[in-house]
C-alpha positions as protocol buffer text, in pm:
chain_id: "A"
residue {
  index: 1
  type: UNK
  ca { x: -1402 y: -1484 z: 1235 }
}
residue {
  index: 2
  type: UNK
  ca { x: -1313 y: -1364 z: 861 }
}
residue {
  index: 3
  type: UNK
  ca { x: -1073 y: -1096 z: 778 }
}
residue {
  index: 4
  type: UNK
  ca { x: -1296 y: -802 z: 703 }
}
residue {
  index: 5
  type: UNK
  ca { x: -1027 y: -750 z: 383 }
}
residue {
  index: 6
  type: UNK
  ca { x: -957 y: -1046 z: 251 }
}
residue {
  index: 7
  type: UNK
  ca { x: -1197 y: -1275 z: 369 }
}
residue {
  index: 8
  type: UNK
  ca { x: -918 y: -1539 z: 546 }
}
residue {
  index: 9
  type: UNK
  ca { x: -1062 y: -1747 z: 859 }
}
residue {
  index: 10
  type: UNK
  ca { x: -818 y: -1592 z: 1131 }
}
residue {
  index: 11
  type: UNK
  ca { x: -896 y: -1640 z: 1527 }
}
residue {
  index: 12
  type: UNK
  ca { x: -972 y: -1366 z: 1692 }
}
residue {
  index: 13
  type: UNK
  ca { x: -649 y: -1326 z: 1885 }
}
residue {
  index: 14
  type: UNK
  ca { x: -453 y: -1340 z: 1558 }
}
residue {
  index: 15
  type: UNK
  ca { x: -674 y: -1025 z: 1430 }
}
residue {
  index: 16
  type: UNK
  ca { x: -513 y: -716 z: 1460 }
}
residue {
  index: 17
  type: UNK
  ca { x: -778 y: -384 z: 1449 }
}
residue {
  index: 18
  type: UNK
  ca { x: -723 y: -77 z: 1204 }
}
residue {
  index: 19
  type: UNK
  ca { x: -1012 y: 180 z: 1144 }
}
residue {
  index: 20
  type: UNK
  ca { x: -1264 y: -38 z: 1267 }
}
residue {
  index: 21
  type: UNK
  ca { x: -1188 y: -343 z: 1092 }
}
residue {
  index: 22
  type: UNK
  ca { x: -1069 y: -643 z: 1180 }
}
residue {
  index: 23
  type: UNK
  ca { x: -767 y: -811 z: 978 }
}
residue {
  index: 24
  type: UNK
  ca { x: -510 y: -1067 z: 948 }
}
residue {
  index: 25
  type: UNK
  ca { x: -164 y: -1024 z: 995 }
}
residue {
  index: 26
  type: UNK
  ca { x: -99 y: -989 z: 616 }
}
residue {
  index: 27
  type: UNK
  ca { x: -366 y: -745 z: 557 }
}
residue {
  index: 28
  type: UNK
  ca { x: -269 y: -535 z: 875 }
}
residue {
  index: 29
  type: UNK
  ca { x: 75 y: -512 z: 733 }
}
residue {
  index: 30
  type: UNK
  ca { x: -42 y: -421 z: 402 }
}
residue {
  index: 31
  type: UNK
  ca { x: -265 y: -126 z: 504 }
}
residue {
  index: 32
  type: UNK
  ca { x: 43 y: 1 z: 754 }
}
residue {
  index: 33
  type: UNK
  ca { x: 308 y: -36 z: 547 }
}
residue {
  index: 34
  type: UNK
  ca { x: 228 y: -108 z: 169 }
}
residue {
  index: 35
  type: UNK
  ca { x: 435 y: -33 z: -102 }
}
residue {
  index: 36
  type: UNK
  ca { x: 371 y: 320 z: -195 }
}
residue {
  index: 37
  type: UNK
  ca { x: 467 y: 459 z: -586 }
}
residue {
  index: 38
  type: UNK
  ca { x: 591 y: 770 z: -512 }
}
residue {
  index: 39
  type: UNK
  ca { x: 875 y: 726 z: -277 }
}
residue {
  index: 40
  type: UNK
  ca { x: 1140 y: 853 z: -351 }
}
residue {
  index: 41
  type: UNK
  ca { x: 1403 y: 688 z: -141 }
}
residue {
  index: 42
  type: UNK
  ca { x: 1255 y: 336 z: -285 }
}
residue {
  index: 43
  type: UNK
  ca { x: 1367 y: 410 z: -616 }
}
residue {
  index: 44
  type: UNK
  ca { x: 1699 y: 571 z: -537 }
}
residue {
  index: 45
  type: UNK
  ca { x: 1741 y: 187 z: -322 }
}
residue {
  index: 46
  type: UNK
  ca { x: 1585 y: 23 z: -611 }
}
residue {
  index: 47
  type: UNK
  ca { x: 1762 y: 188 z: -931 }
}
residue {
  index: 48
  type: UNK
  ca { x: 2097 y: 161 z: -756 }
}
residue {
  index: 49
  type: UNK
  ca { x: 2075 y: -215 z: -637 }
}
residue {
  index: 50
  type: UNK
  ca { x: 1966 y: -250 z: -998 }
}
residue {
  index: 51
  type: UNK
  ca { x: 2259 y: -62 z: -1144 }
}
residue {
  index: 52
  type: UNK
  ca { x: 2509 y: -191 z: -897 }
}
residue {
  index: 53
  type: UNK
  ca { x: 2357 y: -552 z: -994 }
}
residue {
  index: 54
  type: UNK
  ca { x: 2417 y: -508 z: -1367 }
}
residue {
  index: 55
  type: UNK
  ca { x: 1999 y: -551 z: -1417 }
}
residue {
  index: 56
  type: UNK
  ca { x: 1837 y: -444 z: -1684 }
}
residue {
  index: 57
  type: UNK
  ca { x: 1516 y: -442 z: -1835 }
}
residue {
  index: 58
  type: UNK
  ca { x: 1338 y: -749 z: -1696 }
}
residue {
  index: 59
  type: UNK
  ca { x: 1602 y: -907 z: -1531 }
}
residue {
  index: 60
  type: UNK
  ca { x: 1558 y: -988 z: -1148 }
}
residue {
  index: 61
  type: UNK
  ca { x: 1231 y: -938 z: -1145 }
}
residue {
  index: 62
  type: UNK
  ca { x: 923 y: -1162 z: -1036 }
}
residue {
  index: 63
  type: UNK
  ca { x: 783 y: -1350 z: -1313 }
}
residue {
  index: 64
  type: UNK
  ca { x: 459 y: -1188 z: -1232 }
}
residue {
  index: 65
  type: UNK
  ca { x: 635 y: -796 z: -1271 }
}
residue {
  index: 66
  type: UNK
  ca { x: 818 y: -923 z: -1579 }
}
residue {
  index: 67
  type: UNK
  ca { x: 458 y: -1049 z: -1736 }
}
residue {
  index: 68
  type: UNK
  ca { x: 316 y: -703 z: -1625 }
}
residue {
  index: 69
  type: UNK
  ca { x: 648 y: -508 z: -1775 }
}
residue {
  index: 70
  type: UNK
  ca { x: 641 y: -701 z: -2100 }
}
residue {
  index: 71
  type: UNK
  ca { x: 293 y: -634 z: -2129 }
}
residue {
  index: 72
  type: UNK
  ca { x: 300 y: -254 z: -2112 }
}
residue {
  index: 73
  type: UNK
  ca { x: 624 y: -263 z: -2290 }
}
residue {
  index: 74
  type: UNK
  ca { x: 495 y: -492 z: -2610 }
}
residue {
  index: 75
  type: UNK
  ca { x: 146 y: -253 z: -2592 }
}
residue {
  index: 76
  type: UNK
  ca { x: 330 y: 99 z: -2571 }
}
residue {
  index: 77
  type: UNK
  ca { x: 43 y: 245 z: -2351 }
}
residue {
  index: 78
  type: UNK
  ca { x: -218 y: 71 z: -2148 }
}
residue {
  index: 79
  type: UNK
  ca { x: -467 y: 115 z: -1848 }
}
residue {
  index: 80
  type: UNK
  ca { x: -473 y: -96 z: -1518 }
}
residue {
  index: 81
  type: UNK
  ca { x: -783 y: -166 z: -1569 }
}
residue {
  index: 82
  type: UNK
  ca { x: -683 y: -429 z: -1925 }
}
residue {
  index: 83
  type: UNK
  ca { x: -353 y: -529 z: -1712 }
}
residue {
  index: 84
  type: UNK
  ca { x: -573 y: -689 z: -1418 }
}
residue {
  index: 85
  type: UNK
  ca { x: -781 y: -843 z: -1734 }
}
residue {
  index: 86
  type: UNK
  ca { x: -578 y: -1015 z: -1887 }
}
residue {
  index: 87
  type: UNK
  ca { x: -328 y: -1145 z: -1583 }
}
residue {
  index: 88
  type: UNK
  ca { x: -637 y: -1180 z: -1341 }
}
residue {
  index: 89
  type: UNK
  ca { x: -501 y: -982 z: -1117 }
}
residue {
  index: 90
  type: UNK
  ca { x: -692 y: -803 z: -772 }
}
residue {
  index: 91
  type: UNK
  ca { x: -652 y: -417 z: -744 }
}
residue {
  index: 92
  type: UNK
  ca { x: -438 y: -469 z: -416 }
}
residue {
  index: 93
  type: UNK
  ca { x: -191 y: -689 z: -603 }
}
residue {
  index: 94
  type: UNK
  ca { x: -145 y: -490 z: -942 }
}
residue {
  index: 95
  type: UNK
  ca { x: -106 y: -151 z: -719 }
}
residue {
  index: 96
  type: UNK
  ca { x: 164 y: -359 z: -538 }
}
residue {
  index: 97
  type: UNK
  ca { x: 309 y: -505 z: -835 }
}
residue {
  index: 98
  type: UNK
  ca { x: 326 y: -118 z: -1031 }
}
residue {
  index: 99
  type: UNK
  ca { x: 446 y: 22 z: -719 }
}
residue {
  index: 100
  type: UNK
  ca { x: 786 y: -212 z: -734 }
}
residue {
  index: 101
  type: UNK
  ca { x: 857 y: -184 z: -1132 }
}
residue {
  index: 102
  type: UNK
  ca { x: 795 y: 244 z: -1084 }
}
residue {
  index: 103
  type: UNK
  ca { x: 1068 y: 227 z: -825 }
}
residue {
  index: 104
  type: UNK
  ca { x: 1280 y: 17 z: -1048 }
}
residue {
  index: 105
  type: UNK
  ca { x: 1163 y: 339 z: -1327 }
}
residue {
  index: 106
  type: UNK
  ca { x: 1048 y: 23 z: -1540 }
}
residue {
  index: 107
  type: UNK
  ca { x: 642 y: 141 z: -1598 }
}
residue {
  index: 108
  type: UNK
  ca { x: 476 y: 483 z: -1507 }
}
residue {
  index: 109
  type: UNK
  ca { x: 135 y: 638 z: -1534 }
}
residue {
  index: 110
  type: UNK
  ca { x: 82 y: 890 z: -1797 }
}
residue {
  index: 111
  type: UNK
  ca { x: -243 y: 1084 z: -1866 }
}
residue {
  index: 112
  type: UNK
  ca { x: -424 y: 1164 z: -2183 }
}
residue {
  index: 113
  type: UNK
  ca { x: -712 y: 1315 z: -2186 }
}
residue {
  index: 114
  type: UNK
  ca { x: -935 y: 1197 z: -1905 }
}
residue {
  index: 115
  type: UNK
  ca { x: -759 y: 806 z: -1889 }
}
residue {
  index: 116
  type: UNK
  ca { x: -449 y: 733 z: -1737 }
}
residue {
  index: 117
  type: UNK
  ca { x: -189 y: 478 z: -1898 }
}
residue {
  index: 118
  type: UNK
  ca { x: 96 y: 259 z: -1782 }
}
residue {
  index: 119
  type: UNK
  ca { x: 389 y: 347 z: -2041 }
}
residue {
  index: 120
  type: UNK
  ca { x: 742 y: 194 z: -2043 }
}
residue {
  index: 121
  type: UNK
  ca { x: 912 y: 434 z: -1794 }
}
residue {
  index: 122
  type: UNK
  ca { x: 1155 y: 550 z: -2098 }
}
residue {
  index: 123
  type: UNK
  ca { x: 984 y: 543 z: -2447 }
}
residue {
  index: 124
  type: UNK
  ca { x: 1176 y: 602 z: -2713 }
}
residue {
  index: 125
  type: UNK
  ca { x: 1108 y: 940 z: -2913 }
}
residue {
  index: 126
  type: UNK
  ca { x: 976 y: 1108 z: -2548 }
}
residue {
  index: 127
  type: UNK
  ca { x: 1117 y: 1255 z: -2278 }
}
residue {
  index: 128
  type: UNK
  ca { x: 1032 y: 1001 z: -2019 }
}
residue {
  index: 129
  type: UNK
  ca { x: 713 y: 947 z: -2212 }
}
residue {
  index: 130
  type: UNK
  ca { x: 569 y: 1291 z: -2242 }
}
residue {
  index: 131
  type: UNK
  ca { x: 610 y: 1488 z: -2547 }
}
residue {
  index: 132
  type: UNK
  ca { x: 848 y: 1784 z: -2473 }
}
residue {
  index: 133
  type: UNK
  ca { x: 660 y: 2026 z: -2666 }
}
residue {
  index: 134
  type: UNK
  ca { x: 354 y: 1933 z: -2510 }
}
residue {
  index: 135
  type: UNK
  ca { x: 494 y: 1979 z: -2186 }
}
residue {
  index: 136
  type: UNK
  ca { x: 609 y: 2300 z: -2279 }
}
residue {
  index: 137
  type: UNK
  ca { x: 263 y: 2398 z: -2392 }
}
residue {
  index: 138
  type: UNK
  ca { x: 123 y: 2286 z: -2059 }
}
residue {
  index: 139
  type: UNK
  ca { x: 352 y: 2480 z: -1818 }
}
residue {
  index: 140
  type: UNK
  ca { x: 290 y: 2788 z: -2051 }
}
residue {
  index: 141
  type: UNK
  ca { x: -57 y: 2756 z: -2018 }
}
residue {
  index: 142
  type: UNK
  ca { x: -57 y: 2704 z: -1653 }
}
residue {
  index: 143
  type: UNK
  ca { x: 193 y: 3006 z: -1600 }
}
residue {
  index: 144
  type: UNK
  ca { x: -102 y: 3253 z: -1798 }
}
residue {
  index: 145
  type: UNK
  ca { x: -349 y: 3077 z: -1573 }
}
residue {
  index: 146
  type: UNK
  ca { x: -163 y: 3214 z: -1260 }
}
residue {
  index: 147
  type: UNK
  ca { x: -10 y: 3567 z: -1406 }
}
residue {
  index: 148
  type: UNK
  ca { x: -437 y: 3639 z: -1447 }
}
residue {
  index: 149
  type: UNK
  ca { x: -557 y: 3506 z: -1092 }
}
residue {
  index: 150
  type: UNK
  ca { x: -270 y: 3763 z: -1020 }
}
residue {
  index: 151
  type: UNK
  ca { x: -333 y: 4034 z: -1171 }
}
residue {
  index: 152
  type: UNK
  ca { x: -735 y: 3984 z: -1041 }
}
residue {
  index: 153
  type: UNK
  ca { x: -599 y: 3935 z: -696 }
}
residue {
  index: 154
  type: UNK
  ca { x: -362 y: 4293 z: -725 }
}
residue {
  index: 155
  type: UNK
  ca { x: -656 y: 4454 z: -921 }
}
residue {
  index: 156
  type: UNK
  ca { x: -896 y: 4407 z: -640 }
}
């Protein structure tokens, strides 16, 4: 039998079952317990080993994260979508990959618009790559937004 995720030969008392789907030990692991962005705790662990470590930048990392980090870094902004281009990389593995250098706050998403970028984690000239005054402009549109649904609610 194949691994309904990945496609690996496995026999079928090495398959473990999750929603319905048959999967090798890898795979099972990955969809119970893969690296997720936002968690905290993994980049407190991960900024403090660093830290503690005296790493910076690209240092201790894979040479696969440091590709991926040097990349986004030379570029200034740019989507997953070029960064699985030109490393030839699967969606599981750069979601992996951007999960680990976000926990080391190396690369971060950042929207504009409708598209969503990977940006050095600190770019120079931003705070933490968004434009204070456009933040400010944000949050002081999204405060009138809720002071009317408000006042509608107390009107009626």
């Amino acid at each position: 039998m194949k691994c309904n995720r990945c496609g690996q030969e496995i026999k079928e008392a090495d398959s473990y079952t999750h929603i319905g789907k048959k999967l090798c030990e890898d795979c099972y692991l990955d969809m119970r317990l893969g690296v997720k962005a936002c968690d905290p705790w993994a980049v407190h662990s991960a900024t403090k080993l660093r830290e503690s470590s005296g790493l910076a930048e690209a240092e201790g990392l894979t040479e696969l994260q440091k590709a991926i980090y040097e990349l986004v870094k030379s570029k200034g902004k740019v989507t997953r979508e070029e960064v699985m281009g030109n490393l030839n990389l699967s969606e599981q593995e750069i979601q992996k990959q951007l999960a680990i250098l976000r926990h080391c706050e190396l690369v971060k998403g950042y929207k504009e618009g409708y598209n969503v970028y990977l940006i050095p984690f600190r770019q120079e000239g931003t705070e933490e790559g968004i434009n204070k005054e456009e933040r400010s402009n944000d949050n002081s549109e999204a405060i009138e937004r809720r002071k009317r649904r408000y006042a509608e609610t107390v009107s009626n």
